[in-house]
C-alpha positions as CSV (number, residue, x, y, z in Angstrom):
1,X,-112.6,-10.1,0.8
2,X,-116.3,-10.4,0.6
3,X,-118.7,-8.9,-0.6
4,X,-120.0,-7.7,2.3
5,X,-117.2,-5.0,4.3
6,X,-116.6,-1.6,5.3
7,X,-115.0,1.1,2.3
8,X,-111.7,1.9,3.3
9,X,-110.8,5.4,2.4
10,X,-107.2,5.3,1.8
11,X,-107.6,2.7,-1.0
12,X,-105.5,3.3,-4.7
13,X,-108.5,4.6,-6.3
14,X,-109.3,6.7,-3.8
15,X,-105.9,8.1,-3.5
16,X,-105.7,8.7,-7.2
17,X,-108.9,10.8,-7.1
18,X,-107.7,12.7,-4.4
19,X,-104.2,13.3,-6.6
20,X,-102.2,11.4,-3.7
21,X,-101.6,8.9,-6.3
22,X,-100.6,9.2,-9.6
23,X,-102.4,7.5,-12.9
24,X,-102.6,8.1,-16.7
25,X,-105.9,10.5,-16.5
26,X,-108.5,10.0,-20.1
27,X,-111.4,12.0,-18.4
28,X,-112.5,13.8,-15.2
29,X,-115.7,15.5,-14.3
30,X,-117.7,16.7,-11.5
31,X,-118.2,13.5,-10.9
32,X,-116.4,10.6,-12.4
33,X,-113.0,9.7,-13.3
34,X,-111.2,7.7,-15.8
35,X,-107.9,6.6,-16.1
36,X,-105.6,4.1,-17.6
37,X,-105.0,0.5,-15.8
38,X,-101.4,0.3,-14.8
39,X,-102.0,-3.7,-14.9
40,X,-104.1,-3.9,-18.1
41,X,-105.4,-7.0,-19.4
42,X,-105.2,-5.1,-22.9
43,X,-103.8,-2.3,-25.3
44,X,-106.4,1.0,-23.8
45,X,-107.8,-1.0,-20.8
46,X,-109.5,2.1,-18.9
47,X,-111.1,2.3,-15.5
48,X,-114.0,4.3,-14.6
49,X,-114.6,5.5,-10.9
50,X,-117.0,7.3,-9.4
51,X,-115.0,10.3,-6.9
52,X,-117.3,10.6,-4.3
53,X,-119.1,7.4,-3.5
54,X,-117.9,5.6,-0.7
55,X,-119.1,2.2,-2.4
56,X,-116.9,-1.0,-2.5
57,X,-119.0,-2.6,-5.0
58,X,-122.2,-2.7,-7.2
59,X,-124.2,-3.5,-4.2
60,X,-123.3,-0.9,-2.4
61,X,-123.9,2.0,-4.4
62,X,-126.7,4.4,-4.7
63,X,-128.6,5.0,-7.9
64,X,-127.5,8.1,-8.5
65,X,-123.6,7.9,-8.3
66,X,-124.4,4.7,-10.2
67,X,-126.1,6.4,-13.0
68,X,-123.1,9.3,-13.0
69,X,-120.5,6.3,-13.5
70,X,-122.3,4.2,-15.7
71,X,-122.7,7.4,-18.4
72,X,-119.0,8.0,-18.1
73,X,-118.6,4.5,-18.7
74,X,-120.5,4.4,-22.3
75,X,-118.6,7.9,-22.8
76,X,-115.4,6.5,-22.3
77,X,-116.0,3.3,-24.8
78,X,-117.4,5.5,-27.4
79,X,-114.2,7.7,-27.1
80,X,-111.8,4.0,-27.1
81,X,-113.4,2.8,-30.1
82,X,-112.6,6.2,-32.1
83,X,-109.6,6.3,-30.6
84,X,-108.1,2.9,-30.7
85,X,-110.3,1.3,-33.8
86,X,-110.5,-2.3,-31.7
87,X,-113.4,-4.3,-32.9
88,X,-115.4,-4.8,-29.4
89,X,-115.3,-3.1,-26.4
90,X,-115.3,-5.5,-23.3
91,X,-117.0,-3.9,-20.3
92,X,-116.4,-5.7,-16.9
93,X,-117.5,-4.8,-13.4
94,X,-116.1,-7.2,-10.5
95,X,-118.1,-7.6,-7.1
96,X,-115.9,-9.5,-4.4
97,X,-112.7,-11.6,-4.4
98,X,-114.6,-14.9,-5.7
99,X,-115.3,-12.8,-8.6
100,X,-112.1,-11.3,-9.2
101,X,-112.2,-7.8,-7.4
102,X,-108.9,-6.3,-6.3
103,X,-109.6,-3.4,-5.4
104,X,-112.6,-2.4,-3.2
105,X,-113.7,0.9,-4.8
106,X,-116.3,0.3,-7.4
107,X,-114.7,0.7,-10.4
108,X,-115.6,-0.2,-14.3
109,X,-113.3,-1.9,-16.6
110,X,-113.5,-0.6,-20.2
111,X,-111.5,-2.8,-22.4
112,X,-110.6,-2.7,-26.2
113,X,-110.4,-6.5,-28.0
114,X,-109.1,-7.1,-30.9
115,X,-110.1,-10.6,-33.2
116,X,-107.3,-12.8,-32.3
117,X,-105.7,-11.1,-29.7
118,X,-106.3,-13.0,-26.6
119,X,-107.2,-10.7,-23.2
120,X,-105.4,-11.2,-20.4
121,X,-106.1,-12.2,-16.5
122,X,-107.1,-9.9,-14.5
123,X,-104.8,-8.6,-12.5
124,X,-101.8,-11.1,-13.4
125,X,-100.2,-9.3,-15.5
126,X,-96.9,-6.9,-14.7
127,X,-96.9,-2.9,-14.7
128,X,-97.6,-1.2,-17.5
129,X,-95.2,1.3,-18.8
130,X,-96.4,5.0,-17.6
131,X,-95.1,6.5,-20.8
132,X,-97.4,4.8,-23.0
133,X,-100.1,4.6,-21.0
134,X,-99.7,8.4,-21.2
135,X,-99.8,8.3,-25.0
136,X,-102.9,6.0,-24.6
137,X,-105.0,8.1,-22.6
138,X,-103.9,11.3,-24.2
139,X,-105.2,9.8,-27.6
140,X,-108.8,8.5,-26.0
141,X,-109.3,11.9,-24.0
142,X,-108.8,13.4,-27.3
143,X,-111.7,11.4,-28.6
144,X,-114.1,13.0,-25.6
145,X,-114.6,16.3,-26.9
């Protein structure tokens, strides 16, 4: 897909805000969400979505959403490194398929690295066990308060 496109309403992210779908849920407020990867590149790799802005991408969004997410987003990393001890925090943001976007919601990546550990590819790896992603974002939400 480009970059360019029309938000489809029906997509994962979407259906997990609206509790359609299920996820491994670290935070939720007014106006954001976060919740575990099911296909994580690493150990605590969180998401961070914004639940009412119809945007497929940084370009589309509106300042305000953008700002909402973006806060959540430092929230979330604070509450990872606490949590999780890893010695970086790797935030990613994808815009388009050339750039490795799979889903068309706009979405943060918020990734703990560890020296040594290599990260893996985006969206290559297989399904994360829901048990311990449950463990994983019970221990980070923890972290939030």
């Amino acid at each position: 897909m480009s970059l360019d496109g029309v938000y489809d309403p029906d997509n994962i992210f979407a259906k997990i805000v609206r509790g359609e779908a299920p996820c491994a849920k670290v935070f939720e407020d007014h106006d954001t969400m976060a919740f575990m990867d099911v296909f994580p590149q690493g150990r605590g790799h969180v998401l961070v979505v914004h639940k009412r802005a119809h945007a497929r991408n940084l370009l589309d969004v509106e300042p305000e959403p953008l700002q909402a997410t973006i806060l959540t987003v430092q929230r979330v990393a604070r509450a990872v490194r606490f949590a999780l001890k890893p010695d970086g925090v790797f935030i990613a943001q994808f815009n388009g398929q050339v750039a490795g976007q799979t889903v068309y919601h706009l979405h943060f990546h918020v990734i703990p690295r560890w020296a040594g550990v290599p990260l893996g590819r985006h969206a290559g790896g297989g399904m994360a066990d829901m048990a311990e992603l449950t463990k994983l974002a019970e221990a980070i939400a923890l972290e939030l308060s």
